[in-house]
NUVO-553260 format. One record per residue: x, y, z of N, C-alpha, C in turn. Coordinates in nm, 2 decimals, always signed. Layout:
BEGIN
X; Y; Z; X; Y; Z; X; Y; Z
...
//
This chain:
BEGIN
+0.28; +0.51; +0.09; +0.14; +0.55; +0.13; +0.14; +0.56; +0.28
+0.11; +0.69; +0.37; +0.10; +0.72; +0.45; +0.03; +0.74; +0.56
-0.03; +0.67; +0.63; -0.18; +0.71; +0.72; -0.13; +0.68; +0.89
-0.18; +0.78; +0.97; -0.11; +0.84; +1.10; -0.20; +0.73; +1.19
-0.18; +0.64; +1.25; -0.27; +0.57; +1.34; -0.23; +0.55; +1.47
-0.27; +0.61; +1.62; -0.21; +0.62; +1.70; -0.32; +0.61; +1.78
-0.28; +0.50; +1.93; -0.38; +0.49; +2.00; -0.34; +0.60; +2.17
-0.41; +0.60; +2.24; -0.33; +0.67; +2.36; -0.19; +0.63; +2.38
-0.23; +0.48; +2.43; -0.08; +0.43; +2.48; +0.04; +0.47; +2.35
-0.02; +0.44; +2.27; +0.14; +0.48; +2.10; +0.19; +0.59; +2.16
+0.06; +0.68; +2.16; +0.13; +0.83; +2.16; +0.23; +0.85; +2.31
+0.27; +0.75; +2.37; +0.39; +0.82; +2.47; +0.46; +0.74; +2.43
+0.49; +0.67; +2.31; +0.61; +0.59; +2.33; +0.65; +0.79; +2.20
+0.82; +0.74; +2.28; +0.86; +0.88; +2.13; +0.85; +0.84; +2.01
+0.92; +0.71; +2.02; +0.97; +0.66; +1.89; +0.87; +0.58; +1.80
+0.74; +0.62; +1.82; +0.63; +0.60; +1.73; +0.63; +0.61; +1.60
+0.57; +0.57; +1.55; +0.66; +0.60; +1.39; +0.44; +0.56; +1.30
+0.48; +0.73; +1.23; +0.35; +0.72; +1.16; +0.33; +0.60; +1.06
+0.20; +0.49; +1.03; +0.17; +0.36; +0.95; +0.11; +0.39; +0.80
+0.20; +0.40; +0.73; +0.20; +0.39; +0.58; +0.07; +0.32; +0.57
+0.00; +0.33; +0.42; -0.13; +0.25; +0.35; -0.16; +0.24; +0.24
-0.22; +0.19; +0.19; -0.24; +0.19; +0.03; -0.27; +0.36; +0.01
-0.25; +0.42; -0.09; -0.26; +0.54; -0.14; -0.18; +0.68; -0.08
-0.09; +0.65; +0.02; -0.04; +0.77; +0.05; +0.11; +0.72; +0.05
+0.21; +0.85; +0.06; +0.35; +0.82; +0.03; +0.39; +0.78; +0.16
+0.50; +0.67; +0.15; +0.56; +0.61; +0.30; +0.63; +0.67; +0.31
+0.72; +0.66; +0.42; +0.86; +0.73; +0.49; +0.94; +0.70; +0.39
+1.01; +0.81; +0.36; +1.13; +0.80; +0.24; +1.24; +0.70; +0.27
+1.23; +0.57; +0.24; +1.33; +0.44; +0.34; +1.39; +0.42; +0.16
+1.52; +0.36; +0.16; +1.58; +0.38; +0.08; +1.52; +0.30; -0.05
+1.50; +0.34; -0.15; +1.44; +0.29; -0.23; +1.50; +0.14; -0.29
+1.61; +0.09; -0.26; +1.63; -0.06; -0.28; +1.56; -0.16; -0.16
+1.59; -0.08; -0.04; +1.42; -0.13; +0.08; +1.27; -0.18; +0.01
+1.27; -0.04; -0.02; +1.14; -0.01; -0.11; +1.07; -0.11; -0.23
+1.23; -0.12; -0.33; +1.21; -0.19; -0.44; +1.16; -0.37; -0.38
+1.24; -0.38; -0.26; +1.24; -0.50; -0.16; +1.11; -0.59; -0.13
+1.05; -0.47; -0.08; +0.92; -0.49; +0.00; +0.81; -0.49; -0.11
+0.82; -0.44; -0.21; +0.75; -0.46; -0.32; +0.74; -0.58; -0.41
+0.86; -0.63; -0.43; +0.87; -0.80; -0.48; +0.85; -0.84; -0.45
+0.90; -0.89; -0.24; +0.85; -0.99; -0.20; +0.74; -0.98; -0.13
+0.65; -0.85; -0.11; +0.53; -0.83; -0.10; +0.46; -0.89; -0.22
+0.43; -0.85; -0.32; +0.38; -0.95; -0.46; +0.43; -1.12; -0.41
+0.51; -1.17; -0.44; +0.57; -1.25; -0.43; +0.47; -1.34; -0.35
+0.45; -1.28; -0.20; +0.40; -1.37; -0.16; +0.25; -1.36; -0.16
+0.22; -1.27; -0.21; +0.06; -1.26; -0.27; -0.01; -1.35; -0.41
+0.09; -1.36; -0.47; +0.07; -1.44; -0.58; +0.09; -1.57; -0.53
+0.20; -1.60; -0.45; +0.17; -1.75; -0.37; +0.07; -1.76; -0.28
+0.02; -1.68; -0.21; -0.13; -1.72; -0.14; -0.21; -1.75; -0.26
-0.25; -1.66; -0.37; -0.35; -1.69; -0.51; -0.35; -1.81; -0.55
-0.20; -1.83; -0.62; -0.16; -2.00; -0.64; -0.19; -2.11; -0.51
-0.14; -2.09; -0.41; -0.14; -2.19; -0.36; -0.24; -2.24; -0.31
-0.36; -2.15; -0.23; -0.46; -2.13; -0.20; -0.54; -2.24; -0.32
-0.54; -2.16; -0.42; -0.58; -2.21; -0.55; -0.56; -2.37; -0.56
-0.46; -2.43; -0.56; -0.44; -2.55; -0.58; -0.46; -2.69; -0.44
-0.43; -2.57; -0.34; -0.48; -2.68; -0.21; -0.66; -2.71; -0.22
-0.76; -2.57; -0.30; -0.85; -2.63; -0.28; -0.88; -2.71; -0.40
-0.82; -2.69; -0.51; -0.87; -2.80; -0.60; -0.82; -2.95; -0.55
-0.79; -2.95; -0.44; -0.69; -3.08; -0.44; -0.79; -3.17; -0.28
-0.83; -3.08; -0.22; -0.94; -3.11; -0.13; -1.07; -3.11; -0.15
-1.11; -3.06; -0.31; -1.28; -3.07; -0.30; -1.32; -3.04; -0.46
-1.39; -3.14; -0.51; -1.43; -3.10; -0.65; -1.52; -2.98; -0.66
-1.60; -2.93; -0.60; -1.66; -2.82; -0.56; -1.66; -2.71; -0.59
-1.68; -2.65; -0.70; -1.56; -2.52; -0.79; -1.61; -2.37; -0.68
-1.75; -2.41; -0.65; -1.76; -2.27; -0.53; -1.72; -2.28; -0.40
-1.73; -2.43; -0.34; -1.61; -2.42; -0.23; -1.47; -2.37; -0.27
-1.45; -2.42; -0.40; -1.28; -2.39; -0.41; -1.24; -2.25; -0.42
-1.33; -2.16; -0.49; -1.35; -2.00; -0.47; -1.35; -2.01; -0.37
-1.43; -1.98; -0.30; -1.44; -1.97; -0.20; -1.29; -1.96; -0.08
-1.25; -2.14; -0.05; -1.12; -2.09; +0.01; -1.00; -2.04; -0.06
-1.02; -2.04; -0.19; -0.94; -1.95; -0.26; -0.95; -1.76; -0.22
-1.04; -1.71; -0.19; -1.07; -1.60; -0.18; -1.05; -1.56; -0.03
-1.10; -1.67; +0.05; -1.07; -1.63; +0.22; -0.90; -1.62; +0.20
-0.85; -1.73; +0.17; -0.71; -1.70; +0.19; -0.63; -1.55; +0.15
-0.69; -1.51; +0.02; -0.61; -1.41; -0.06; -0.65; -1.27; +0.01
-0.78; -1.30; +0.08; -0.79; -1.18; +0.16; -0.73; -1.14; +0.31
-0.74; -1.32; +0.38; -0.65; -1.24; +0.47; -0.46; -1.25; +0.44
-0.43; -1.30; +0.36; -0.31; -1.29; +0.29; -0.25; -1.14; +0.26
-0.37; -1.08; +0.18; -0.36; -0.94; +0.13; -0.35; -0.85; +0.27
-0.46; -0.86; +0.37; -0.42; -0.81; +0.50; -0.32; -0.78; +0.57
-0.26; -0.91; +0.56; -0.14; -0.93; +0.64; -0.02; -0.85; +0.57
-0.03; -0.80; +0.47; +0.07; -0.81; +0.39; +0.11; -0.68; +0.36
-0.03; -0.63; +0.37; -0.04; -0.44; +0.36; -0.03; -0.43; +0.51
-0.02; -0.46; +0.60; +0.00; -0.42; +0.74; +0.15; -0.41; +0.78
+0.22; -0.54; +0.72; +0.32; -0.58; +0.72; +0.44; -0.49; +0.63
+0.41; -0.47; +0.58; +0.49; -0.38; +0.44; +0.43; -0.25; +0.40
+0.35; -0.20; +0.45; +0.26; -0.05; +0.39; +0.38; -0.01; +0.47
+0.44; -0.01; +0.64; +0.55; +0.07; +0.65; +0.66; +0.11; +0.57
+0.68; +0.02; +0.50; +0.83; +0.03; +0.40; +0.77; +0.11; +0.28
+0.73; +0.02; +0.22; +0.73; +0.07; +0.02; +0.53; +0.13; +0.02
+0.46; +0.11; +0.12; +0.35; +0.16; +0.10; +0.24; +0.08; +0.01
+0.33; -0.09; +0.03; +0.22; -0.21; +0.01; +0.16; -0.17; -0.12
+0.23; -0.16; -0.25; +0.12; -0.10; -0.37; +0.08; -0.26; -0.44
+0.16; -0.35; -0.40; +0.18; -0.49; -0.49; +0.14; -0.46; -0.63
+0.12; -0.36; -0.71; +0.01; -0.38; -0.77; +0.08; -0.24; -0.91
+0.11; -0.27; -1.07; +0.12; -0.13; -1.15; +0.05; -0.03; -1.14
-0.09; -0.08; -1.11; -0.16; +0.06; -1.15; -0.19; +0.12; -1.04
-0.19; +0.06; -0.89; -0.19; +0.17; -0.81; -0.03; +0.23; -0.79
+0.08; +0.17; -0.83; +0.17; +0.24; -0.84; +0.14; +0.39; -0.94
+0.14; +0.36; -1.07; +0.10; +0.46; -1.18; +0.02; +0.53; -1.14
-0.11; +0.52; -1.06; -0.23; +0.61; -0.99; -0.14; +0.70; -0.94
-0.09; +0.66; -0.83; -0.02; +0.73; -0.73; +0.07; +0.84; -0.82
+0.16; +0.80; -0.88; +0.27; +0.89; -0.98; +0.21; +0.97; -1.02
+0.05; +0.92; -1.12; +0.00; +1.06; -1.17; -0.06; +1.14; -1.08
-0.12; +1.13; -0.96; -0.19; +1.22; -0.85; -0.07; +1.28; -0.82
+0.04; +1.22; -0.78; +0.17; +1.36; -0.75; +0.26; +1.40; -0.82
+0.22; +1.35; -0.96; +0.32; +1.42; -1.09; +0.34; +1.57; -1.01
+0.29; +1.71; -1.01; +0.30; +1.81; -0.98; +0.36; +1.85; -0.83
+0.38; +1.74; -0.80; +0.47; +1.73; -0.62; +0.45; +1.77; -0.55
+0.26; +1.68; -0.58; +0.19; +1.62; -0.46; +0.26; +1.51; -0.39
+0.20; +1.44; -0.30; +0.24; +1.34; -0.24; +0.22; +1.21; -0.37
+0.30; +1.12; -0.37; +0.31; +1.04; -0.43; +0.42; +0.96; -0.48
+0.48; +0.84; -0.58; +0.60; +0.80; -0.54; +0.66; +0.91; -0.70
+0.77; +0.90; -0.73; +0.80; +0.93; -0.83; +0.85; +0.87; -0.95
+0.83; +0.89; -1.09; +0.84; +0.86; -1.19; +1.00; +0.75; -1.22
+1.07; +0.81; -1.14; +1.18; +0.72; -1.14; +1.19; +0.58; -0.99
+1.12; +0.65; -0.90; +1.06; +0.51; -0.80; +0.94; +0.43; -0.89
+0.87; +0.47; -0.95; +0.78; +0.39; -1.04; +0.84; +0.31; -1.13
+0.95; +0.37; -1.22; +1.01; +0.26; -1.27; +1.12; +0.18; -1.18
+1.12; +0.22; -1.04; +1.21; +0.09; -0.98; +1.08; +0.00; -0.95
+0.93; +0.00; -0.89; +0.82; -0.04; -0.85; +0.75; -0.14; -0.91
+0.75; -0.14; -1.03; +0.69; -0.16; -1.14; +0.76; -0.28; -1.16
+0.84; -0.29; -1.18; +0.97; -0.43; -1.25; +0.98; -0.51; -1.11
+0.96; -0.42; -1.02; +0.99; -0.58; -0.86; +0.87; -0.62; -0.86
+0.76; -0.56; -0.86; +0.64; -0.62; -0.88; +0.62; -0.73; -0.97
+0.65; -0.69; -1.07; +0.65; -0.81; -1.19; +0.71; -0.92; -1.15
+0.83; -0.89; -1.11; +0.99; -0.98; -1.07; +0.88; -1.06; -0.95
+0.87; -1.01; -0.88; +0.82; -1.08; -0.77; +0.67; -1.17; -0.75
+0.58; -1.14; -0.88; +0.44; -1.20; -0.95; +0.54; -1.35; -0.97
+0.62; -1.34; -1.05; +0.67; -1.43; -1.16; +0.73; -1.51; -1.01
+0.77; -1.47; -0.92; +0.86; -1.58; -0.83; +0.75; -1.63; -0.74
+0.70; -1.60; -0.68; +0.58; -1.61; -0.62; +0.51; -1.71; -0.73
+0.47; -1.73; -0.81; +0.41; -1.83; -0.89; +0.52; -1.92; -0.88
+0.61; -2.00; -0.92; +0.70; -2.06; -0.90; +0.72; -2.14; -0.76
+0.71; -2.02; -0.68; +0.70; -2.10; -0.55; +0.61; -2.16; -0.50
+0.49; -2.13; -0.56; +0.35; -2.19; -0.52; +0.34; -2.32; -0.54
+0.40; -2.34; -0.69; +0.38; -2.42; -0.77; +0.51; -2.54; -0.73
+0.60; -2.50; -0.67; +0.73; -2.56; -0.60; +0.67; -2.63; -0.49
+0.62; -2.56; -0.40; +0.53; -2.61; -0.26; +0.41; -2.71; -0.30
+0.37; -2.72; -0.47; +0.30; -2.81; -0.42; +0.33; -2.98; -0.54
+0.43; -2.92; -0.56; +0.48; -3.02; -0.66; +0.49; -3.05; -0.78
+0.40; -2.92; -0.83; +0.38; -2.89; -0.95; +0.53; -2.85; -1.04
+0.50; -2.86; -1.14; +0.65; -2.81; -1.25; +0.64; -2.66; -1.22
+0.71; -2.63; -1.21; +0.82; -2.49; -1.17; +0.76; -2.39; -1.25
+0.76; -2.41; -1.36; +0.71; -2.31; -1.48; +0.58; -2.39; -1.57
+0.48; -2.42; -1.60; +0.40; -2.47; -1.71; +0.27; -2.35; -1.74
+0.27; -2.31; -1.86; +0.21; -2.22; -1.86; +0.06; -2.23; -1.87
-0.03; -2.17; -1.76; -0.16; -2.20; -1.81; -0.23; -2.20; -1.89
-0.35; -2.29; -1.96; -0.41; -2.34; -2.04; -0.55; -2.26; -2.01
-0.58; -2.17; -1.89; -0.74; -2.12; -1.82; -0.73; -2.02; -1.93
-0.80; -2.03; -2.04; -0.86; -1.90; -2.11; -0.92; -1.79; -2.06
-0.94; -1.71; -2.09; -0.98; -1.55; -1.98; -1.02; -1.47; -2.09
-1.05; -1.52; -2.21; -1.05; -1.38; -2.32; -1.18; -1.35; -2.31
-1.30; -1.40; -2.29; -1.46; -1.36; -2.34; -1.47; -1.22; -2.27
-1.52; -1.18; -2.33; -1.56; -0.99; -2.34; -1.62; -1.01; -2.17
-1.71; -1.06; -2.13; -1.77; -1.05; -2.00; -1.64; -1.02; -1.91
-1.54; -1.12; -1.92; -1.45; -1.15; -1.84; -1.34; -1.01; -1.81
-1.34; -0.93; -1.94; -1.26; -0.78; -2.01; -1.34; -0.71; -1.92
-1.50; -0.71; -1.91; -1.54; -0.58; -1.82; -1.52; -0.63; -1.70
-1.56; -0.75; -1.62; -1.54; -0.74; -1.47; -1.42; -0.67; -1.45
-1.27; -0.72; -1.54; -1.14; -0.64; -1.51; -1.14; -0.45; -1.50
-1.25; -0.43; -1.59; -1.25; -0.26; -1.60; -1.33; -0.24; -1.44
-1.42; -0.32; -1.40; -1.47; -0.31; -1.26; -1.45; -0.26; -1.13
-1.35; -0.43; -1.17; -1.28; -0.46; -1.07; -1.16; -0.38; -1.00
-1.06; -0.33; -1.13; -0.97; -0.23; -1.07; -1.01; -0.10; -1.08
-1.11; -0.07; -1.14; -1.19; +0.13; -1.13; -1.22; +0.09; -0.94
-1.29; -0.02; -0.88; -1.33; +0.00; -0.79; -1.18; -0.02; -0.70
-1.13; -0.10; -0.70; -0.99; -0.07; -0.60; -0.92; +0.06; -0.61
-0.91; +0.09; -0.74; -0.82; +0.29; -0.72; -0.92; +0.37; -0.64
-1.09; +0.36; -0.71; -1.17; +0.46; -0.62; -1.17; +0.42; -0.45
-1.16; +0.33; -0.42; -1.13; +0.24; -0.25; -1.00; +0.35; -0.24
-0.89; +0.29; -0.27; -0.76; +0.33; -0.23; -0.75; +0.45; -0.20
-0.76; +0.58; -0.30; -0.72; +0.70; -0.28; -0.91; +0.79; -0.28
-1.00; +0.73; -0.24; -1.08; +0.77; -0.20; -1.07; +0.76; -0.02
-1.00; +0.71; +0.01; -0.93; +0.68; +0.13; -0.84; +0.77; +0.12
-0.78; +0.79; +0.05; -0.69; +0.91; +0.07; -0.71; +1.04; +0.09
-0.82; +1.06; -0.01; -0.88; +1.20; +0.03; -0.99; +1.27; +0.08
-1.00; +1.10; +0.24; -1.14; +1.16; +0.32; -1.05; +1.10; +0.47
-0.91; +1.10; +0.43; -0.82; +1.09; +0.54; -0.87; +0.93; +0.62
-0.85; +0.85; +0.56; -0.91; +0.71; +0.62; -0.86; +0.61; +0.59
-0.72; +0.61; +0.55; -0.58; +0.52; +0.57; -0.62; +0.42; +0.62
-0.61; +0.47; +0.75; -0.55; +0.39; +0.87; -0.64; +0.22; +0.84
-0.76; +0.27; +0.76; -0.82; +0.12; +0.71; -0.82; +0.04; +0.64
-0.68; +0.08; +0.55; -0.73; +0.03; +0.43; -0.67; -0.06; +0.38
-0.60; -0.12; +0.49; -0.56; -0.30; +0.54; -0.69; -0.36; +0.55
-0.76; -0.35; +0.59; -0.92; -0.40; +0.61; -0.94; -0.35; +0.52
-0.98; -0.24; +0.43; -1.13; -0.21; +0.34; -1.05; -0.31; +0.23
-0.93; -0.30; +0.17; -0.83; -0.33; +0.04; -0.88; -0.47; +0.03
-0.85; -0.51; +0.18; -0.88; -0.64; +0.16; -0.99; -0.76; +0.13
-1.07; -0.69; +0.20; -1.28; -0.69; +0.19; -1.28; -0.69; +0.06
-1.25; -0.51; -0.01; -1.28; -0.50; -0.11; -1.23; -0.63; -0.24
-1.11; -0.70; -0.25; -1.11; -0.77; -0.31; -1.12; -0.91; -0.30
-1.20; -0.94; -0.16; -1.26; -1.08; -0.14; -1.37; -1.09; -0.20
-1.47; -0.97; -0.18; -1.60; -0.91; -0.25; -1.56; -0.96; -0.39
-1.45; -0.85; -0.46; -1.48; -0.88; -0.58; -1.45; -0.98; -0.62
-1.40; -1.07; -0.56; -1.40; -1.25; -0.65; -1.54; -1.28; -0.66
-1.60; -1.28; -0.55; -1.71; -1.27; -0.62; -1.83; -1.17; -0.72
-1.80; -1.09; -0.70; -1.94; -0.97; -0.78; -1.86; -0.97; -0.91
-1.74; -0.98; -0.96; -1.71; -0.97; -1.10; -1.69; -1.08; -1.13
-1.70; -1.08; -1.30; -1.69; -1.24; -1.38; -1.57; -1.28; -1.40
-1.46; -1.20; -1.36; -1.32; -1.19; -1.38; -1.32; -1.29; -1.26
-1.30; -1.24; -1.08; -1.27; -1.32; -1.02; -1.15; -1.19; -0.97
-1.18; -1.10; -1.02; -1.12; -0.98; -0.98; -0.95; -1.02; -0.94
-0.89; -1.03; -1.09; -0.75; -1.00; -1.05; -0.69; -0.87; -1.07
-0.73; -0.77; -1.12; -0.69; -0.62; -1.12; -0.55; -0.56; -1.09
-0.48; -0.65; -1.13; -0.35; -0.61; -1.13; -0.23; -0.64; -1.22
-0.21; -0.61; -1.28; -0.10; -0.62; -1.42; +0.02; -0.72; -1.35
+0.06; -0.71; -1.29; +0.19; -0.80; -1.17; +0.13; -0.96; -1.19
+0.04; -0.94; -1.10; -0.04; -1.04; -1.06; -0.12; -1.12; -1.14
-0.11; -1.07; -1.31; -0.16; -1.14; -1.40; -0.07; -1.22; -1.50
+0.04; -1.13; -1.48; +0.19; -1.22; -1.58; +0.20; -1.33; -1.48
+0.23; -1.32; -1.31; +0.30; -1.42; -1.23; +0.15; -1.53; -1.26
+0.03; -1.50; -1.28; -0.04; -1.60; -1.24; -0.02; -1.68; -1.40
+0.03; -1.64; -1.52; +0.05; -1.76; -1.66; +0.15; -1.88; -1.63
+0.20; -1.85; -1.55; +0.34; -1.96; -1.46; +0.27; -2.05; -1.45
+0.18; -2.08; -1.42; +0.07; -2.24; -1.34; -0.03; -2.19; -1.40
-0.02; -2.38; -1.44; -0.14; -2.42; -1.50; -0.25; -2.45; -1.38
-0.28; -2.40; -1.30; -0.36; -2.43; -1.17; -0.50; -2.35; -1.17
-0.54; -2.37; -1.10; -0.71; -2.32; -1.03; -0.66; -2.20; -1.08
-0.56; -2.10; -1.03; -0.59; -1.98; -1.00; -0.53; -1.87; -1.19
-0.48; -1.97; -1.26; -0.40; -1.93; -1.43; -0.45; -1.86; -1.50
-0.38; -1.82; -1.58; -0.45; -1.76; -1.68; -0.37; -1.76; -1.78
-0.38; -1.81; -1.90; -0.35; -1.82; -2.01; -0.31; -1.72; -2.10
-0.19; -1.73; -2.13; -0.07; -1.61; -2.15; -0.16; -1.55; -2.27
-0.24; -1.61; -2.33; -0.30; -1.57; -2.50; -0.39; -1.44; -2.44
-0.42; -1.45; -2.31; -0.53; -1.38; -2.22; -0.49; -1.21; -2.18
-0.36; -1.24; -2.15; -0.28; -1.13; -2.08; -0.27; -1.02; -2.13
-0.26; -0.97; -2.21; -0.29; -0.84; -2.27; -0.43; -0.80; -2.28
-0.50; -0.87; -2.27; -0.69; -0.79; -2.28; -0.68; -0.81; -2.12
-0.64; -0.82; -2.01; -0.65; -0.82; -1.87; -0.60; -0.73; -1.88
-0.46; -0.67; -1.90; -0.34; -0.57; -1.86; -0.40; -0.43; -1.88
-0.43; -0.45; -2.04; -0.51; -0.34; -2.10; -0.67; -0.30; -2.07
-0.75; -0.41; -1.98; -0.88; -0.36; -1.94; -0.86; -0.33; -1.78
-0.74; -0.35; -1.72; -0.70; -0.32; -1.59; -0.66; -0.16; -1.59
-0.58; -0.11; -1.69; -0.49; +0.01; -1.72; -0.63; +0.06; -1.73
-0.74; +0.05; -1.80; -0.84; +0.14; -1.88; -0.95; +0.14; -1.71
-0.94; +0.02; -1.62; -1.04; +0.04; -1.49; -0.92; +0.14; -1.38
-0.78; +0.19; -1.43; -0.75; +0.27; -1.34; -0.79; +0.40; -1.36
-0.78; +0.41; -1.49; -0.81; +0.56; -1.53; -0.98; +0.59; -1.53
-1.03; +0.51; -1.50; -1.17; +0.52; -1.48; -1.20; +0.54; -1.32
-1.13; +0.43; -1.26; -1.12; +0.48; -1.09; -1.09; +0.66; -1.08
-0.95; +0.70; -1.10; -0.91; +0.79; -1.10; -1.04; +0.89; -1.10
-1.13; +0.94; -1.26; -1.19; +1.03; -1.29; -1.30; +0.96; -1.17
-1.36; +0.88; -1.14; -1.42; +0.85; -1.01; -1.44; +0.93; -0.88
-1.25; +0.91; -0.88; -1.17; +0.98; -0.73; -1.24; +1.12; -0.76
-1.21; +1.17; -0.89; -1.16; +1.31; -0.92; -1.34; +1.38; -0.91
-1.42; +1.32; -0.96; -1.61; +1.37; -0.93; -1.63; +1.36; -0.81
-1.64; +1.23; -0.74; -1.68; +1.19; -0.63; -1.62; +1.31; -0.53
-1.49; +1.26; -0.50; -1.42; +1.35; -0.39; -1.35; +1.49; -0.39
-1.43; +1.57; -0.49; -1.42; +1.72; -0.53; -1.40; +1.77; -0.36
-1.26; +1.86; -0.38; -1.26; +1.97; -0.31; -1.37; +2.02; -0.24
-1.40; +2.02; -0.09; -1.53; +2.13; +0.00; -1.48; +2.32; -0.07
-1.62; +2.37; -0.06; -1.62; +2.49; -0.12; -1.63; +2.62; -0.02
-1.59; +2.70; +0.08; -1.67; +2.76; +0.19; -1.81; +2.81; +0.13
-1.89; +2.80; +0.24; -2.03; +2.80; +0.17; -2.06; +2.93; +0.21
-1.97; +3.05; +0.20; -2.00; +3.23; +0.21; -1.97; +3.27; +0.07
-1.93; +3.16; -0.05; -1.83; +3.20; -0.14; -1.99; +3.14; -0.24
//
């Protein structure tokens, strides 16, 4: 994911190098880099979720304080992390804005390709699953115990369709009104916001919902759960998308 951000002073160094973002294609860096920055991008986003998660249950009975610093952390976590890695693999942490991306440049547009999606896809996962582990390592917890947090009630299925329709229309609505360069800030807002505005708690990411069954903690979710997340996540990308596709219609010359 690609967005050009240069201030006066950038522009005289030569060796400036244009800043990748959610929704556009990064510098072609070798796709085992790529596969790289994608795992342990996830990896350590799923340990801010978790850990976050379990430091506040452990400092305050308070379930809205505990959101709460559960949510500040994941946001500036997610920040740091798409700033930090959007140059390499283009910070997708995430299947379905991988998958978004694939289908927007199936026709060879900008986007990653069908065979980088299947390397994307699996480090993400790989890296949900370690990333829970380590959270749960850091704080003393068993390594693996799979969460007990139920997630199935229908309310819970629409916040997920919400939640991720509104991060693809974010992401590549940024894409195609050329506004990258923000979307380390908007990505991030946007899903501090949605912890709270959805009943979900806005996890919107298929990665980030297998690594979170690992711990039984604040932040889990119960493996029985995971498939109506996966499948109402997949159903809020393709609803983003048609979003993208009304909202940010092509300008028309207006002599025509």
């Amino acid at each position: 994911m690609t967005a050009t951000h240069e201030s006066a002073a950038e522009s005289a160094i030569p060796s400036a190098e244009p800043q990748p973002a959610p929704g556009a294609t990064p510098p072609r860096r070798p796709l085992a880099a790529r596969a790289a920055a994608e795992l342990v991008g996830t990896a350590a986003l799923v340990a801010v979720v978790i850990g976050s998660g379990i430091q506040a249950t452990e400092l305050t009975r308070d379930v809205g304080v505990q959101l709460l610093a559960n949510s500040l952390a994941t946001v500036f976590g997610l920040g740091v992390l798409i700033l930090l890695l959007g140059p390499v693999s283009g910070a997708h942490f995430n299947p379905v804005v991988t998958l978004a991306e694939w289908w927007t440049g199936r026709r060879g547009g900008a986007g990653v390709t069908i065979r980088e999606a299947a390397v994307y896809v699996p480090a993400q996962i790989v890296g949900a699953i370690a990333g829970a582990i380590l959270a749960d390592a850091m704080f003393g917890e068993p390594l693996v115990e799979w969460s007990t947090h139920d997630r199935s009630a229908g309310h819970l299925l629409l916040g997920e369709v919400v939640a991720t329709a509104g991060l693809i229309l974010l992401i590549f609505g940024l894409a195609r009104t050329d506004q990258l360069r923000f979307a380390a800030v908007a990505v991030a807002s946007y899903i501090g916001a949605a912890y709270w505005f959805t009943s979900s708690t806005s996890f919107a990411n298929p990665a980030v919902t297998i690594g979170r069954t690992f711990s039984d903690t604040f932040a889990g979710i119960a493996p029985g759960s995971v498939a109506g997340f996966i499948g109402m996540q997949l159903i809020g990308g393709v609803v983003g998308l048609a979003l993208v596709a009304l909202i940010f219609l092509p300008g028309r010359d207006s002599a025509q």
